[in-house]
C-alpha positions as CSV (number, residue, x, y, z in Angstrom):
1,X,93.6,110.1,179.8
2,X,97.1,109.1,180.8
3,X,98.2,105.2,180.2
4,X,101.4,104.2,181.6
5,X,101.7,102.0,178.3
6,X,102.4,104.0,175.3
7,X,99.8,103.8,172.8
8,X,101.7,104.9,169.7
9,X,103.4,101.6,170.2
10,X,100.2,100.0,169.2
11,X,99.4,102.4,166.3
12,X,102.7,101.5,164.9
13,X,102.4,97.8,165.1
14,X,99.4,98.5,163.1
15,X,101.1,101.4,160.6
16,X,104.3,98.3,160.3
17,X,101.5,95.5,159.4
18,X,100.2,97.7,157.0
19,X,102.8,99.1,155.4
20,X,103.7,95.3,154.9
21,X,100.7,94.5,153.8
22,X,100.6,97.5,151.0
23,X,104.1,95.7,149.8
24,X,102.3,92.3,149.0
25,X,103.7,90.6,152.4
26,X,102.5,87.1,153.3
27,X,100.5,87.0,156.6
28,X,103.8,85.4,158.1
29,X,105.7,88.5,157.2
30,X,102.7,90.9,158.4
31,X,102.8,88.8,161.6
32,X,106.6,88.9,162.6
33,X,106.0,92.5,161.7
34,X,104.1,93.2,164.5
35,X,106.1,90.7,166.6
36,X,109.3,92.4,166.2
37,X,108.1,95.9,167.0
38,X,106.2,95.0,170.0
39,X,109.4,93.0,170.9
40,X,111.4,96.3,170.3
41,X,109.2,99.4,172.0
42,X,106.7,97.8,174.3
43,X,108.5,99.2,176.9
44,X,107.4,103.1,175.9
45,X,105.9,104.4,179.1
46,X,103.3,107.2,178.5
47,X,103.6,110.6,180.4
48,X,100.8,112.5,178.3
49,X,103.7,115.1,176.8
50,X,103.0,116.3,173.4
51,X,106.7,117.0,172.7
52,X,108.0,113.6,174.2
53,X,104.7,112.4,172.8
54,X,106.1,113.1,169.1
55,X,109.5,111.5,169.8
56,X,107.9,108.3,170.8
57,X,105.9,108.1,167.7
58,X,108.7,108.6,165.4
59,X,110.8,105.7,167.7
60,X,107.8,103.8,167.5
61,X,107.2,104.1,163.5
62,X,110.9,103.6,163.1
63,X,111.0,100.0,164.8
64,X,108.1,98.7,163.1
65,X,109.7,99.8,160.1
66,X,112.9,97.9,161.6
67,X,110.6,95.2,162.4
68,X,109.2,95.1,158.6
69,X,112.8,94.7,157.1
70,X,114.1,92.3,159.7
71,X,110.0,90.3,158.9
72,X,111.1,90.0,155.1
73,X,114.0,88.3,155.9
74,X,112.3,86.1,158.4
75,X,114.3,87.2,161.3
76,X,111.7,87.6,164.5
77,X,112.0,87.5,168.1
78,X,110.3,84.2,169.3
79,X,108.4,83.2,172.3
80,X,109.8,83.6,175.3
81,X,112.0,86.4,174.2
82,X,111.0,89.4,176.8
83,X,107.1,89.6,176.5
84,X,106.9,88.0,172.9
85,X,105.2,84.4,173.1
86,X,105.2,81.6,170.4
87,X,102.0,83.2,168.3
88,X,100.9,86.6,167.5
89,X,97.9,86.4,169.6
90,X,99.7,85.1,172.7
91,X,102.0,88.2,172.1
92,X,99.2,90.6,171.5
93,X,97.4,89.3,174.7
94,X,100.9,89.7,176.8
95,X,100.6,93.1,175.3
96,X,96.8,93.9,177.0
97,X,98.2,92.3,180.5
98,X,101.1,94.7,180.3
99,X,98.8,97.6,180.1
100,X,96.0,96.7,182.1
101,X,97.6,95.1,185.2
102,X,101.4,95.8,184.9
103,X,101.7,99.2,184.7
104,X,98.9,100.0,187.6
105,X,101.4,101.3,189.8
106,X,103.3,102.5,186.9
107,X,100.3,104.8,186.6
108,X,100.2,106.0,190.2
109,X,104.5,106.7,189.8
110,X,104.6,108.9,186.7
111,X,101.6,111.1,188.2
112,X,103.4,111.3,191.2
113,X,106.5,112.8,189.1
114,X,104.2,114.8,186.8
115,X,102.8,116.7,190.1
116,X,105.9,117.1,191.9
C-alpha cells in the first residue's frame, strides 16, 4: 500500500533509538535521537519503488545515525524547529498528523505521476 510518508523514516528512528540504547545511552540521549532524525528525513515521500525504496533506507539509517552522534553531544533540534515540538511525544504526534492528514493530496499527486 502506497503512503505518501516514508515509512523507513520511522524504522530508522526506531533502528537510531536502539542502536543508542545498545551503547548504554540515557533516555535523554535515546530521545534527541529520535528527535533529530525525524527533524532530518521526515520529509521522505514514499513512491512504492524498491530501488528508490533502498536509497531512502540507507538516507534514513544514516541520519539517525547522524542524529545518535549529534544526541551524545546533546545537540538536538528543539520545538518549533520545522515539525519538531518541545517533547518527544509532541514530535511523534506531529509525525502521525503529517501522515494521516498532510500528505492526503500528496497521495493523490505521486499516483497521478506514477500512472502518467
Amino acid at each position: 500500500m502506497l503512503s505518501a510518508y516514508c515509512g523507513a523514516v520511522s524504522a530508522a528512528c526506531g533502528s537510531g533509538a536502539g542502536i543508542a540504547y545498545m551503547l548504554g545511552s540515557d533516555r535523554r540521549t535515546i530521545d534527541e535521537t529520535i528527535v533529530n532524525t525525524i527533524a532530518n528525513v521526515s520529509g521522505i515521500v514514499c513512491d512504492a519503488q524498491s530501488r528508490p525504496c533502498a536509497a531512502k533506507i540507507a538516507s534514513s539509517v544514516d541520519a539517525a545515525i547522524m542524529g545518535f552522534c549529534m544526541a551524545q553531544k546533546h545537540r538536538t533540534f528543539g520545538g518549533g524547529e520545522g515539525i519538531v515540538k518541545d517533547t518527544l511525544e509532541k514530535t511523534i504526534s506531529s509525525v502521525g498528523q503529517l501522515g494521516r492528514d498532510g500528505m492526503r493530496e500528496t497521495d493523490i499527486e505521486i499516483l497521478k505521476i506514477m500512472v502518467s
